[in-house]
C-alpha positions in Angstrom: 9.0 -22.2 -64.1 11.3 -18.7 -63.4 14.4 -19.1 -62.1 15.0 -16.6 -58.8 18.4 -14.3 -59.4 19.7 -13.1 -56.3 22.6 -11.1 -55.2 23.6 -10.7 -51.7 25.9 -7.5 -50.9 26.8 -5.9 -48.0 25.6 -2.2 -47.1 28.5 0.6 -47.3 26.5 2.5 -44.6 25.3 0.2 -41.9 28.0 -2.8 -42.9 24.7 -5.0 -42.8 23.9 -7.7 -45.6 21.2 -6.9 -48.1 19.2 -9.2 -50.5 18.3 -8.4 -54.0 16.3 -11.3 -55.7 13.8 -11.4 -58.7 11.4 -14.0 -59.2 7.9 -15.1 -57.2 9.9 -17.6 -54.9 12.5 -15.5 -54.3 10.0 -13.0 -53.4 8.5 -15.3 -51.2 11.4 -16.7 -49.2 12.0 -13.1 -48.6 9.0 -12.5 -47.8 9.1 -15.1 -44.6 12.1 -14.2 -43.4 10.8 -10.8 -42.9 7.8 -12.2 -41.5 9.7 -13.9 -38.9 11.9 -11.1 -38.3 9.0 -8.9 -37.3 7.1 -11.4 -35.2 6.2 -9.4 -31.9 6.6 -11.4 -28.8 4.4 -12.9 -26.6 2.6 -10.3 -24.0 3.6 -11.1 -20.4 1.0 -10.9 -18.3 1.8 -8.3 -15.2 3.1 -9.1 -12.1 0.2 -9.1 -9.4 1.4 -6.9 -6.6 1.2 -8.3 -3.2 -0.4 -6.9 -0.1 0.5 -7.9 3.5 -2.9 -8.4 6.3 -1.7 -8.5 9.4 -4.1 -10.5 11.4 -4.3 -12.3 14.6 -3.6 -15.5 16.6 -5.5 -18.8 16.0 -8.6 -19.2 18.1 -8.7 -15.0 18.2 -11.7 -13.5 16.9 -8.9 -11.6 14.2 -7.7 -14.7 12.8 -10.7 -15.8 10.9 -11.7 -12.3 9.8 -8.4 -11.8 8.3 -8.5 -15.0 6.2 -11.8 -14.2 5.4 -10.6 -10.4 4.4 -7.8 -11.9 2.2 -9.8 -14.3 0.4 -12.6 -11.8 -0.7 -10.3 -9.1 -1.7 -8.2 -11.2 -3.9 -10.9 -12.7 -5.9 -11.6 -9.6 -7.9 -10.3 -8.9 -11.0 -7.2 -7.2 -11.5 -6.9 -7.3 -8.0 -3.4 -7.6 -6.1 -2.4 -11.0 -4.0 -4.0 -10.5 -0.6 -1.7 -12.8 1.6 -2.8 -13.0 5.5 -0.3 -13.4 8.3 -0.7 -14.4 12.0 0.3 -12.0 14.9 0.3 -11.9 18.3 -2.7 -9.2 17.3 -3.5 -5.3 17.5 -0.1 -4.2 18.9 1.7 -6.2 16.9 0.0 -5.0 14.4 0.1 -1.4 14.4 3.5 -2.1 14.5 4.1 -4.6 11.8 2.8 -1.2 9.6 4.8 1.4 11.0 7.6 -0.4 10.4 6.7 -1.1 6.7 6.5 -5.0 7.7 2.7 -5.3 6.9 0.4 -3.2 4.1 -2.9 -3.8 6.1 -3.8 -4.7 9.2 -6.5 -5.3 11.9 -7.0 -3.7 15.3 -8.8 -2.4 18.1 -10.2 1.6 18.2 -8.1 2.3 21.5 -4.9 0.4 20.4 -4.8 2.4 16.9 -5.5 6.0 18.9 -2.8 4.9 21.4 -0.4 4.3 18.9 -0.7 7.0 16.6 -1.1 9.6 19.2 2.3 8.0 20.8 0.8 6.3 24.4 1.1 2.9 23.6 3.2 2.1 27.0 6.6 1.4 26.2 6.8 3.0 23.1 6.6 6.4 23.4 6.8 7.5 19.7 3.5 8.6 17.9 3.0 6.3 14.8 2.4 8.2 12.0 2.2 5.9 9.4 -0.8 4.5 10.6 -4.1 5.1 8.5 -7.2 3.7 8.8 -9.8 2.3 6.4 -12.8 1.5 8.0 -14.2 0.7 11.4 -15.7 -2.7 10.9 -17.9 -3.6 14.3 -18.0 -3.2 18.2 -16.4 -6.2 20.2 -17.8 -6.6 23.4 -15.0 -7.4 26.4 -15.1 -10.0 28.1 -14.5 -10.9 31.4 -14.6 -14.7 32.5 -13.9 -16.3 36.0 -13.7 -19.6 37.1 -16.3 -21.4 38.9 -16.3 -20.9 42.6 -13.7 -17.9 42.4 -15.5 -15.9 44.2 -15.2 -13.4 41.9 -19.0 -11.3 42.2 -17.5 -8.2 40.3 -14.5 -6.7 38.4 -13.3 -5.3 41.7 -12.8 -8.8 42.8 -9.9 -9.5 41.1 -7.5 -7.8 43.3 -4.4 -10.6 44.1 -6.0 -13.0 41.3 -4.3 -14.6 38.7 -5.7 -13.2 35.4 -4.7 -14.7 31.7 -4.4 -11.4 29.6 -3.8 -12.4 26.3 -0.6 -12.6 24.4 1.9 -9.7 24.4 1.5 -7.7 21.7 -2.4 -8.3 21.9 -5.3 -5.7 22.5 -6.6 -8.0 24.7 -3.3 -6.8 27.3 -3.5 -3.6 26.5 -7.7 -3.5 27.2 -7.1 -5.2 30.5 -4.5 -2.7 31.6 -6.8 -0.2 30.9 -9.5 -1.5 33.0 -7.7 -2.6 35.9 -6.1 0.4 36.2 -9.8 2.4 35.8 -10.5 -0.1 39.0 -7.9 1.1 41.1 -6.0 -2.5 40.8 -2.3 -1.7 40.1 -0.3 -4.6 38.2 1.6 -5.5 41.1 -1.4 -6.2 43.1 -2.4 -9.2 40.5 -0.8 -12.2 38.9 -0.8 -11.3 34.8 -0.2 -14.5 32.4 0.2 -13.7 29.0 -1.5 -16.8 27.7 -3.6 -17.5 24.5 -7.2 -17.4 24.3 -7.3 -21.3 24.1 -4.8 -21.8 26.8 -6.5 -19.5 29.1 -9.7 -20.8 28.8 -8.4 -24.9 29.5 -6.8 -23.6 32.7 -9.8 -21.6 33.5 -11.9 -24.9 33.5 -8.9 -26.6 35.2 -8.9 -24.4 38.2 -5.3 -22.8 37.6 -6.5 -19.6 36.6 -9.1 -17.1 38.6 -10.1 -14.8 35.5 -9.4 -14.2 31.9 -10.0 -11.0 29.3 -11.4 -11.7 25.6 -12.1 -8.9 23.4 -13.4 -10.0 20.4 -16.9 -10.7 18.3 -19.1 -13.6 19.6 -19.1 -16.4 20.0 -15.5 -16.8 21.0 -14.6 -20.1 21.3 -12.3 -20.1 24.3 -15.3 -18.3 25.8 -17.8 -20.8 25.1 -15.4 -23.5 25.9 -14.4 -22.2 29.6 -18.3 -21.1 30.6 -19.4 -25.2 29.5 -17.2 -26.1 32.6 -18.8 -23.7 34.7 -16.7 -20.3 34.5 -19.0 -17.2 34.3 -19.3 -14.2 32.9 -18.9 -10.8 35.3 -20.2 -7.6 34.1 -18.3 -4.3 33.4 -20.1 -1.9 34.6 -20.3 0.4 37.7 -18.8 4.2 38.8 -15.3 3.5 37.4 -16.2 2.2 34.2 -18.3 5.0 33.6 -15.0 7.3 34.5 -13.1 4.8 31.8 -15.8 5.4 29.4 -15.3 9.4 29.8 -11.7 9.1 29.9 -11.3 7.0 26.9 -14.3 7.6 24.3 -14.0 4.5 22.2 -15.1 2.2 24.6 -18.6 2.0 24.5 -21.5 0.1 26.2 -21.8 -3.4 24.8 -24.2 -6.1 25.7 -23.1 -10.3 25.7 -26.5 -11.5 23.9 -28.3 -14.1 26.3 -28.3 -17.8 25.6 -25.1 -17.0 23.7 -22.8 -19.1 26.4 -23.7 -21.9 28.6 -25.1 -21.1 31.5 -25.9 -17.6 30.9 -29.3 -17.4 30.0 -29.3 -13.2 30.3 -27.4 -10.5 28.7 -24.5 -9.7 30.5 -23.7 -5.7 30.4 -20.3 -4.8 29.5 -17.6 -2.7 27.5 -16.0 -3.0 23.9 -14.1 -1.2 21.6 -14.0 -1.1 17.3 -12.1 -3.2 15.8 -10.6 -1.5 12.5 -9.0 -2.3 9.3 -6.1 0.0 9.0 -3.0 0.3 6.8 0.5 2.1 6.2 0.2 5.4 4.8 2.6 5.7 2.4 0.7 3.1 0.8 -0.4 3.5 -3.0 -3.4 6.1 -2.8 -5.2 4.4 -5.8 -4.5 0.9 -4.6 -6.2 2.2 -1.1 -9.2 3.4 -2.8 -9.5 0.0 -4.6 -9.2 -2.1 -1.9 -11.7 -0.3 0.2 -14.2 -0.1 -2.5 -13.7 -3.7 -3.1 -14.4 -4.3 0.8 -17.5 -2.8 0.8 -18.1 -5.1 -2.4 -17.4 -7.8 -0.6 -19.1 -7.1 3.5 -22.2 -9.0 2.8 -20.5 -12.3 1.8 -18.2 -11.8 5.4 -20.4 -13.1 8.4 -18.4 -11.8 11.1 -19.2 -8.3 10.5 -23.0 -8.6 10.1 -23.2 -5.8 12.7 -21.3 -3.6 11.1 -22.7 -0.4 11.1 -21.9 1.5 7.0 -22.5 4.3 7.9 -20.0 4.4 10.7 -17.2 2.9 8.8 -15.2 6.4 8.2 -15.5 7.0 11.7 -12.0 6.3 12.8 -10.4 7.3 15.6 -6.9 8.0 13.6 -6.9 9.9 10.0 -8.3 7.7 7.4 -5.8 6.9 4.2 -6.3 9.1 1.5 -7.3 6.6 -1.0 -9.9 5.8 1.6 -11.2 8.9 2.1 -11.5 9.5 -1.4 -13.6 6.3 -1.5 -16.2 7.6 1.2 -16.9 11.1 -0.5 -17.1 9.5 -4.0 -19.8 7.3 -2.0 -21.3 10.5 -0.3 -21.2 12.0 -3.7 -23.3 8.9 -5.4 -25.9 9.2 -3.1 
């Protein structure tokens, strides 16, 4: 059995200690400790970036679409963390995203343009970091009034009460729009900012005349308000053809028949795009990801079954450049 010699002495030009041994188990406690020394750490796995979807209220047609947005894009690999957050909906936010609050967002075509172009009312400032992604579908607007109103047409509504939607909604800002195309100033009708639920229980109740809904069918506060009776008025007529004109991204849109109680025929009316849109100072290659991993995603997402693909980069604001660069490589593939 050999004996192990070792000296120990201290370096003259780094004042570290050294070892000097002989001997195989010298060699080999040496050996581990070096071992030890040079073990490399555990890798750390990277920190999944985060991404802010605006959405909508509950019992909005945004709500579920955002949640539904959120999951799907977070699923993929190497994704970021999709997270979805309530609103009060498209105004709030377009601007949840100019003020670097939110990364993506939903919204309606006319609320977007208004807001980038700076004629959103009340806030006069053009919002230029708004981008869009991708128009998604056409929501049809809808116009509901109690039973026995008297309400025959739009027109009507004249010194009505009329739910709107919450502030900060497009519903608002689409009913602004049309009463005003009517001729019907505000001060000539009773505006409630009121939820889509909420509106439609006092509709049935008889303490509201009318209420606006933009948003994909069925809508439940829609469905819930025509089962006790309410009905569905068309928007159509002279002045919503001078709307149409005036504003281009509302666009003729039918309510299916059979789709609500008591409305066995399609009801002809208005409705705008809905979009998803984002901030764009947004990361250009996370952008391109995300879209790309939407478009993966569109057949699993059974509110948009309408959507039309071909139509997607057809916003009415500039589309993101990590977007844009998505739609040519598409182009491009083809």
């Amino acid at each position: 059995m050999s004996i192990a010699r070792v000296r120990v002495f201290r370096s003259p030009f780094t004042g570290g200690v050294r070892i000097a041994c002989a001997g195989l188990a010298c060699a080999a406690g040496v050996l581990a400790l070096t071992s030890a020394g040079c073990r490399q750490p555990a890798p750390v796995a990277p920190v999944r970036a985060v991404v802010r979807l605006t959405t909508g209220t509950p019992g909005a047609g945004f709500y579920p679409l955002g949640d539904a947005l959120a999951r799907g894009l977070r699923q993929a690999a190497r994704s970021p963390d999709v997270q979805a957050r309530d609103s009060a909906g498209s105004v709030a936010n377009v601007e949840a995203l100019q003020r670097g609050e939110a990364d993506l967002g939903l919204s309606y075509a006319d609320v977007a343009y208004m807001a980038f172009v700076g004629r959103l009312e009340g806030r006069p400032q053009a919002f230029e970091e708004l981008r869009g992604i991708a128009v998604l579908e056409l929501t049809p607007v809808h116009l509901v009034v109690r039973a026995n109103s008297g309400v025959r047409d739009a027109a009507d509504l004249r010194g009505r009460r009329i739910g709107v939607g919450l502030p900060g909604s497009g519903s608002a800002l689409t009913a602004d729009i049309v009463l005003a195309a009517l001729g019907i100033e505000a001060s000539a009708v009773r505006l409630e900012p009121l939820r889509y639920v909420e509106a439609g229980n006092r509709l049935a109740a008889g303490t509201l005349d009318a209420m606006f809904v933009t948003g994909s069918d069925p809508m439940a506060a829609v469905r819930a308000s025509t089962a006790a009776r309410a009905r569905l008025v068309p928007l159509m007529g002279p002045a919503i053809e001078r709307l149409r004109h005036e504003y281009p991204f509302f666009r003729l849109a039918v309510i299916p028949g059979g789709m609500y109680p008591g409305h066995p025929d399609p009801v002809q009316t208005i409705g705008v795009d809905n979009l998803l849109v984002c901030r764009r100072s947004l990361d250009e290659s996370l952008v391109h990801d995300l879209t790309a991993r939407f478009f993966e995603i569109l057949p699993s997402l059974s509110m948009l079954t309408s959507m039309d693909v071909d139509q997607a980069p057809a916003a009415p604001i500039p589309l993101h450049d990590g977007a844009a660069r998505y739609y040519r490589e598409r182009e491009l593939s083809r």
